[in-house]
C-alpha positions, 0 to 999 in steps of 0.5 A, spaced: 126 683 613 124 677 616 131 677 622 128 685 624 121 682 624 122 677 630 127 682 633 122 687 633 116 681 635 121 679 641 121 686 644 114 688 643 113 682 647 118 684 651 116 691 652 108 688 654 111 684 660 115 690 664 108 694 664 105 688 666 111 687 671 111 695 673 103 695 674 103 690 678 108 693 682 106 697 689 108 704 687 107 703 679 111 709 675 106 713 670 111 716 666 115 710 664 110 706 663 107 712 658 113 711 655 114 704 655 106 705 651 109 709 647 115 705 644 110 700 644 105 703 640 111 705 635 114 698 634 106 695 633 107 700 627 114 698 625 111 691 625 105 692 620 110 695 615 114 688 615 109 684 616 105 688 610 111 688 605 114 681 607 105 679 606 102 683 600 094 683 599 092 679 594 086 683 590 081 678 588 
């Protein structure tokens, strides 16, 4: 779990520095940065998970 949590930490990662990159660039392109977003936003969610079940919440 620990292996697919960094895996998916390094292109989140990743993923943030080609938007930027495509931002930056003159004639950025909407759909792929939209896309790019997307998968962003799913791995974000898959990284919760993990990081949930790796880091349970301790009731107090």
């Amino acid at each position: 779990m620990r292996k697919r949590l960094a895996i998916l930490l390094i292109e989140h990662r990743d993923l943030d520095a080609a938007i930027d990159a495509l931002t930056a660039a003159g004639t950025p392109d909407q759909l792929q940065i939209a896309r790019m977003k997307k998968r962003k936003l799913k791995l974000k969610d898959q990284i919760a998970l993990i990081e949930d079940y790796l880091i349970p919440d301790i009731i107090a």
